[in-house]
N, C-alpha and C positions, 0 to 999 in steps of 0.2 A: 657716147651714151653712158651714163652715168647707172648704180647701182637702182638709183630711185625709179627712171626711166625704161628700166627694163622690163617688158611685159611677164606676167607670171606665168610657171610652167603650165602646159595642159593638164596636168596628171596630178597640180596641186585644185585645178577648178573642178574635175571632174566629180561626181558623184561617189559614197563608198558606201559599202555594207560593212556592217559591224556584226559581229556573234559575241551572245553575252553567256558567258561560260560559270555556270553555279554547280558548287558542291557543296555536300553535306560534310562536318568534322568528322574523321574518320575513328575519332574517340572523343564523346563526350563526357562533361565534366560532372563528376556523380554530385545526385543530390545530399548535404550532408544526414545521417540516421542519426537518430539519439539510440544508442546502442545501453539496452539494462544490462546494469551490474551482473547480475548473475550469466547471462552473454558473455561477456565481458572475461568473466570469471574460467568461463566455460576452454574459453578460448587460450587464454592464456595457460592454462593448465593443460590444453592440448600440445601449447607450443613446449612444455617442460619434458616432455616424455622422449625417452632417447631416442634419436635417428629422426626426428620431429624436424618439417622443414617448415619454418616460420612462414615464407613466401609461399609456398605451396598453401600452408591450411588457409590462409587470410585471400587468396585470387577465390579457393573456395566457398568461402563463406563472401564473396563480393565486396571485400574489403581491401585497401590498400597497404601492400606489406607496412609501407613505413609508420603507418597507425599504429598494428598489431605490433610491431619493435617498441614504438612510444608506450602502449597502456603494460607491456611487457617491463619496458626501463623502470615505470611510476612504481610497478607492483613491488621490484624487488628492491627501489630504492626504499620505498614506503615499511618494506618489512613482512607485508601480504606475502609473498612468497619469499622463501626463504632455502638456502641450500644443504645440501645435507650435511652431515660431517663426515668427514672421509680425510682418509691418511693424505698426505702431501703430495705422492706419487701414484696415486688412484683417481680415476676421474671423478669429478665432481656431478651429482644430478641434482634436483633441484623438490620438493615438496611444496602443496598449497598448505598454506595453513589453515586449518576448518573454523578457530574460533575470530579472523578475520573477516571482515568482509571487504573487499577491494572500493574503492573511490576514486573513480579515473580522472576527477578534477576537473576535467574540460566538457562542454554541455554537450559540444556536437561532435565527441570524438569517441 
């Protein structure tokens, strides 16, 4: 008796139950905010003050650290914020500038 010839097992004819298993993401993906400038502003000036944990203020405010780093890079590449002057062997902190006003370039960030 040949492969074709061979009756099928019981247990492939018999009947099955299936369970259909649904979950929810256990992190959904935020909607993006058009965040104003002065926010923005607010924020970034928080994250300047010393002993400031960038990830800390931005989970606070319901934002993504790596945002709050990016509108953080644009400021001080832009000149908006600026560091202070201090000796070579002193730490460095950081000032806003008042007659700027920051421009985070990106609509939904």
């Amino acid at each position: 008796m040949n492969h074709a010839e061979k009756p099928m097992s019981d247990s492939v004819n018999q009947a099955r139950a299936f369970e259909v298993l649904t979950a929810t993401p256990i992190r959904t993906r935020r909607t993006p905010r058009d965040w104003p400038d002065a926010e923005k502003t607010r924020l970034i000036a928080e994250t300047m003050l010393p002993g400031a944990n960038v990830s800390a203020i931005a989970r606070a405010e319901g934002l993504d650290p790596s945002q709050l780093y990016g509108w953080r890079r644009k400021a001080l590449a832009s000149g908006s914020v600026v560091p202070l002057s201090k000796e070579a062997n002193e730490r460095v902190s950081f000032a806003r500038r008042s007659c700027c006003k920051f421009t985070g370039g990106d609509r939904h960030g």
